[in-house]
C-alpha positions in Angstrom: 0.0 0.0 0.0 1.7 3.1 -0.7 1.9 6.2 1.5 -0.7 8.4 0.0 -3.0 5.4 0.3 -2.3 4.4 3.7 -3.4 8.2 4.7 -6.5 8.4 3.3 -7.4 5.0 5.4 -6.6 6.8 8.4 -8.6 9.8 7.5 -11.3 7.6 6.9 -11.0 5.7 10.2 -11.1 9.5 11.7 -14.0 10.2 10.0 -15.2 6.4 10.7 -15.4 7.2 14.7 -17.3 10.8 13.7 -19.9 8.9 12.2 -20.5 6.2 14.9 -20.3 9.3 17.5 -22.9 10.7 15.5 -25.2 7.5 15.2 -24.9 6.9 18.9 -25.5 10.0 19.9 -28.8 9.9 17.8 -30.0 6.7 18.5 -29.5 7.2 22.2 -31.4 11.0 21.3 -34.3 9.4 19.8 -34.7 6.3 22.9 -34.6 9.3 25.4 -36.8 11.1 23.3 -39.8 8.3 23.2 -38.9 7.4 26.7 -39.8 11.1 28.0 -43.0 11.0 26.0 -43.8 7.6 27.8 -42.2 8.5 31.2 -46.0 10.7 31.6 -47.7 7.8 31.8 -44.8 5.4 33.5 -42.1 6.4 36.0 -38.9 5.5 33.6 -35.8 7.3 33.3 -33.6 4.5 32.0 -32.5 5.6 28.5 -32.6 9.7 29.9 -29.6 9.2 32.4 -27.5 6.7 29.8 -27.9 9.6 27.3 -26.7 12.4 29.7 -23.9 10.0 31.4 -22.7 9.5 27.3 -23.1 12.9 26.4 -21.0 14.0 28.7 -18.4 11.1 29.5 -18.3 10.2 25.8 -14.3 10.2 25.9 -14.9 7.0 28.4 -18.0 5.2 26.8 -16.8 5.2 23.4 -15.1 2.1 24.5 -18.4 0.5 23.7 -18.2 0.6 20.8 -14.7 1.3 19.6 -13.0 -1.9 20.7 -15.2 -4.2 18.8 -14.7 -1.6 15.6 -11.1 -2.2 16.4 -10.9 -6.1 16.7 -12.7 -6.3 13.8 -10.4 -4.1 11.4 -7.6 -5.8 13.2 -9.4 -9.1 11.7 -9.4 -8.0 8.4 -5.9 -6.9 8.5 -7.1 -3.3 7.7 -4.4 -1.5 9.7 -4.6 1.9 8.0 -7.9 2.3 9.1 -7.5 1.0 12.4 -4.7 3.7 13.0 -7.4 6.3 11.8 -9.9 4.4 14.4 -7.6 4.9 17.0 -6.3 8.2 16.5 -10.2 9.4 16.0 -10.6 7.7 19.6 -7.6 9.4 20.8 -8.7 12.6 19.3 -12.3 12.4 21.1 -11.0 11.3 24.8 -8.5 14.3 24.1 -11.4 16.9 23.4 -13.6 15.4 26.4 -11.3 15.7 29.3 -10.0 19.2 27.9 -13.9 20.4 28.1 -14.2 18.5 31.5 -11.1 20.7 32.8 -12.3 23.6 31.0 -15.8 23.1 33.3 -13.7 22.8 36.3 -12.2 25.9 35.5 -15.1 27.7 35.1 -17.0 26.6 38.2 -13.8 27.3 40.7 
């Protein structure tokens, strides 16, 4: 595989966690979603506090759904995009804790 190549794999694998951030976020949107509408009738408030503890620890439970991703890729011997994969992962955990100490900040 030659260099230029290998680096669109990885920018793919970056953009590969982006979408699966994306999809969780909106599949875990829409159960919290139809669980409010319910949670009139019932008292539930499962799917609400998973949202809220993803939303904001998402640098943590990524790991959901990243190592599977990864084992997978690792399977297929699709290395390039696994480096993307992890660097995306990287990149997120990096952004979450720096808005976490940003927070801190703020309310010190």
């Amino acid at each position: 595989m030659s260099r230029r190549n290998e680096f669109y794999y990885v920018i793919g694998g970056i953009f590969l966690v982006l979408g699966m951030h994306i999809i969780a976020t909106l599949i875990l949107g829409i159960l919290a979603y139809i669980e409010l509408i319910i949670a009139s009738q019932y008292n539930i408030r499962f799917f609400q506090s998973i949202f809220v503890v993803y939303f904001f620890g998402i640098g943590i439970t990524q790991v959901v759904y990243i190592i599977p991703v990864l084992l997978r890729l690792k399977r297929q011997a699709k290395f390039a995009l696994m480096k993307g994969v992890i660097i995306g992962a990287i990149f997120t955990a990096l952004l979450n804790g720096g808005c976490w100490i940003w927070l801190i900040n703020l309310t010190s």
